[in-house]
N, C-alpha and C positions, 0 to 999 in steps of 0.2 A: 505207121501206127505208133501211138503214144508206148506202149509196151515193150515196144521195140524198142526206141527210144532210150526209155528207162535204163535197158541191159547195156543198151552199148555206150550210152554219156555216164555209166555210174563212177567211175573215176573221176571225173571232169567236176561231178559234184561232189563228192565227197572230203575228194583232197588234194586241191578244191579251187572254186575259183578266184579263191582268195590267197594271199599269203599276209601272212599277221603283220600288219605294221610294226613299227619302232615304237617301243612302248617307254612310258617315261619312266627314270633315273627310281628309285631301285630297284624296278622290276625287270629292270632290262640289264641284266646282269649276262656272263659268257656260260657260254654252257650248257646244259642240261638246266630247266626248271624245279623247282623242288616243287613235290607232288601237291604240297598246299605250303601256302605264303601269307601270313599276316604282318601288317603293323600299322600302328596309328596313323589319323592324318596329321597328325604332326611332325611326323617320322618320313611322311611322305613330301610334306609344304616343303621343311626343312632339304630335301635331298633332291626334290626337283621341281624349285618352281619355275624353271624358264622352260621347261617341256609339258608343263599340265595342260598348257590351251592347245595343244595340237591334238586334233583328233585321232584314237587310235584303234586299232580293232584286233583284239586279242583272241588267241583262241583256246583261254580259259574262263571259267563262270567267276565273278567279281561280282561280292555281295558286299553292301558298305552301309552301316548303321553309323547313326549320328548320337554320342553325348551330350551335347548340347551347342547350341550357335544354330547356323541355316549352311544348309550347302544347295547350289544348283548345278546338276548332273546330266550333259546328255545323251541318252542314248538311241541310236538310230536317228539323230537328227532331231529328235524331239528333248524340251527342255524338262527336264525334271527336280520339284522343291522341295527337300526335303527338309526336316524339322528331326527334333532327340526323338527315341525312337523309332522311328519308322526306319524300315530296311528297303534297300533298293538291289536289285539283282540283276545282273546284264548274262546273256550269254554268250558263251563264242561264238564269234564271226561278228559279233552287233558292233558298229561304230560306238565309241566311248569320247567323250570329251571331258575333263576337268572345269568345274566352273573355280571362282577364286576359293579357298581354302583359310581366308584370315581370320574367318567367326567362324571356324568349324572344328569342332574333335570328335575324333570318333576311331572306327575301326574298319580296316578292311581285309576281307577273305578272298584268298582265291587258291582257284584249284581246277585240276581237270577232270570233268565226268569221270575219265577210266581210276581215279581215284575211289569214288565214292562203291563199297558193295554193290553189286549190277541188281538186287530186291531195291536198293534205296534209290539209286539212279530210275531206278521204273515208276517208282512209288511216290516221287514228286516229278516227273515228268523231266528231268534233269536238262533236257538240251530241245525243250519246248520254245523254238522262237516266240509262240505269240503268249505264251503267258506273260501276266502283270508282270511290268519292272516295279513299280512302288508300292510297297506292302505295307499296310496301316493297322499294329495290332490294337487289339483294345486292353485295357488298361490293365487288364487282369496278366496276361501275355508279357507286358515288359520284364518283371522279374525274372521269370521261366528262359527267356532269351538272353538278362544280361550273364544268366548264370550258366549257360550254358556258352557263352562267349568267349565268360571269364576263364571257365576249363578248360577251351579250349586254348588261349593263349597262354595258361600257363602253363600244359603239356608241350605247346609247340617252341616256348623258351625255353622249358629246362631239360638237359640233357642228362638224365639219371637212370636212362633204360638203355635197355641193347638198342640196335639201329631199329632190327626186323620188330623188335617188341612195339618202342616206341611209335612205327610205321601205322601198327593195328590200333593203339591207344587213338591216334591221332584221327583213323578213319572210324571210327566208333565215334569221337566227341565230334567230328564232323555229318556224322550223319544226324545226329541228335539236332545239332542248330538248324542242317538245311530241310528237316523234317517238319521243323517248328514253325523257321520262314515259309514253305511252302502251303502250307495248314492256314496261313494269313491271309486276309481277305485285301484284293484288289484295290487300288486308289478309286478306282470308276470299275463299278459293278455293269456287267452288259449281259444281255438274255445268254439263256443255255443255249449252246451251240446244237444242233443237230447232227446225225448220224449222217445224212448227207454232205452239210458242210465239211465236216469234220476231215472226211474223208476228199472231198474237195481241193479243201485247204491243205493236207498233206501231198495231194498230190501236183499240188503248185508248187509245195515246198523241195517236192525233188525236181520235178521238169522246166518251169519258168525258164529255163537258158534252151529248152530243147524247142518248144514252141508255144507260142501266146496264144494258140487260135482255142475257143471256149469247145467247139466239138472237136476238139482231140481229147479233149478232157474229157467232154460227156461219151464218147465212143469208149473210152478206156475205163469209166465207170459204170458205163449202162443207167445211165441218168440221162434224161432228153436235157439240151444247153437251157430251158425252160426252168425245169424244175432245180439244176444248180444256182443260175439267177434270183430263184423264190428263196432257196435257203441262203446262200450269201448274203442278198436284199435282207432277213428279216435277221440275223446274225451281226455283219459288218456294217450294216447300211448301204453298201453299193451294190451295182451288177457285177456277175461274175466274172465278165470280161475284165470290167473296170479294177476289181481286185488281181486278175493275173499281172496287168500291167504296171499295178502299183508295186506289185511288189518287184518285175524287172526293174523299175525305176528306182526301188531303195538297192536293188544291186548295183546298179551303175554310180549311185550314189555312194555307196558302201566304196566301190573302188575308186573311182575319182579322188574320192577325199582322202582316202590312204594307199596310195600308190602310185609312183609316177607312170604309169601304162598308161600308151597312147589312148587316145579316145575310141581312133578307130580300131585298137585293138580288143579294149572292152567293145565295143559295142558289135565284136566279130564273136567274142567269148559268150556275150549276152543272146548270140545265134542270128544277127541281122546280117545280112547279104553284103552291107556297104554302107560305108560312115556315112553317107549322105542317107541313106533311111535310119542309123541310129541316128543322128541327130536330129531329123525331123522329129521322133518319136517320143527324145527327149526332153525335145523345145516345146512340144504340143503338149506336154502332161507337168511340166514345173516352170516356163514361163522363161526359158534361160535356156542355152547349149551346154552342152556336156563342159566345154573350155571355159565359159563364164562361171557355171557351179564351180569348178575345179577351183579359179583364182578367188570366190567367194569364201572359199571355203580355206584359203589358203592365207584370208588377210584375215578373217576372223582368229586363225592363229596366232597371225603377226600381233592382233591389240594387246 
């Protein structure tokens, strides 16, 4: 039973079946992380540009506004343009890529959920995979954001408080930003989700490694595999099936491209019996093996 399931892979998911890639130069410092990290992308061009094209997956939230120029950002595979203004937010675990950085300034945040008060962590959904990555405020909006940007980088450079004081100042002016960001409406607006999906869709989000089959789902929701199809279909656009599997597919993806783990090893992690059924599974839904994404993915680095 899926329930089962749940209790006994909860570790497997949690923590996890990932482990955070090598993240580029200077966020990849020794040590303990600092609970929140800012600094320009200039600050970043400057410090690492022979590591920005390799794709990375961190498992902190990375929010990054543009001043002015274009940056192209990808996350989870998919390419993202932004323009001054507009905010993009990636979550942990999501694949990140750097596109070039030479027409670009601007600013980047990051931080880990257990940082933000657990009312604000709730309150924008903090570690929602499917929410919008690119957020598009309207005009009224940019001031309110850069000024709240501005405090907070200048709390987080200058060192005039106790540590402990300082610690709260900094999650105060951070909740304030990721409050503002989240309140921001989506690059591409899509129907309200349903109470059905909803619940659907979380619970792909924790079992997808335990099993793909659609009535394990619907047995463990008490939903016929019918009527999860109807909400998926009128939500995501696919069958419900076809969403379980997409998202296996961005796991396998997520690890290929940030890890050297065998293929057959993910695709034992991802719950398949034997490399020869992951790779069919993977060749039949992206067009390529698990080893050809990998070196695709490994020369797009290389340009």
């Amino acid at each position: 039973m899926l329930l089962m399931l749940v209790n006994t892979r909860q570790d497997d998911m949690t923590g996890r079946l990932f482990e955070p890639a090598a993240e580029p130069a200077p966020f990849a410092g020794r040590g303990p992380a600092p609970s929140v990290e800012i600094l320009t992308l200039s600050r970043l061009r400057a410090s690492a540009a022979s590591e920005l094209a390799r794709p990375f997956r961190p498992d902190r939230h990375c929010l990054v506004t543009l001043t002015s120029g274009a940056l192209r950002h990808s996350v989870d595979f998919k390419e993202h343009h932004m323009g001054p203004g507009q905010w993009l937010w990636a979550r942990p675990g999501q694949v990140q890529r750097w596109g070039a950085l030479d027409r670009a300034e601007g600013t980047v945040v990051r931080f880990a959920t257990g940082f933000l008060d657990p009312d604000t962590a709730i309150g924008v959904c903090a570690d929602d995979p499917h929410a919008p990555v690119l957020r598009v405020p309207a005009s009224e909006d940019h001031a309110l954001l850069r000024a709240a940007t501005t405090q907070l980088q200048w709390e987080h450079s200058a060192d005039r408080l106790a540590a402990e004081t300082r610690q709260q100042v900094l999650r105060h002016l951070l909740a304030v930003l990721v409050l503002r960001v989240a309140g921001l409406p989506g690059a591409v607006a899509g129907p309200e989700p349903s109470e059905v999906y909803l619940a659907f869709r979380d619970a792909v989000e924790r079992d997808f490694a335990n099993t793909r089959r659609l009535a394990d789902y619907a047995a463990a929701l008490a939903y016929s595999p019918r009527t999860l199809s109807r909400a998926t279909l009128a939500t995501a656009g696919i069958p419900a099936k076809e969403f379980i599997d997409k998202r296996v597919v961005l796991e396998a993806k997520r690890m290929l491209a940030c890890s050297a783990m065998p293929a057959a090893r993910i695709g034992q992690r991802l719950g398949f019996s034997s490399a020869t059924n992951f790779n069919k599974f993977f060749a039949q839904r992206t067009g390529m093996t698990p080893i050809a994404f990998r070196s695709e993915a490994a020369a797009l680095s290389a340009d």
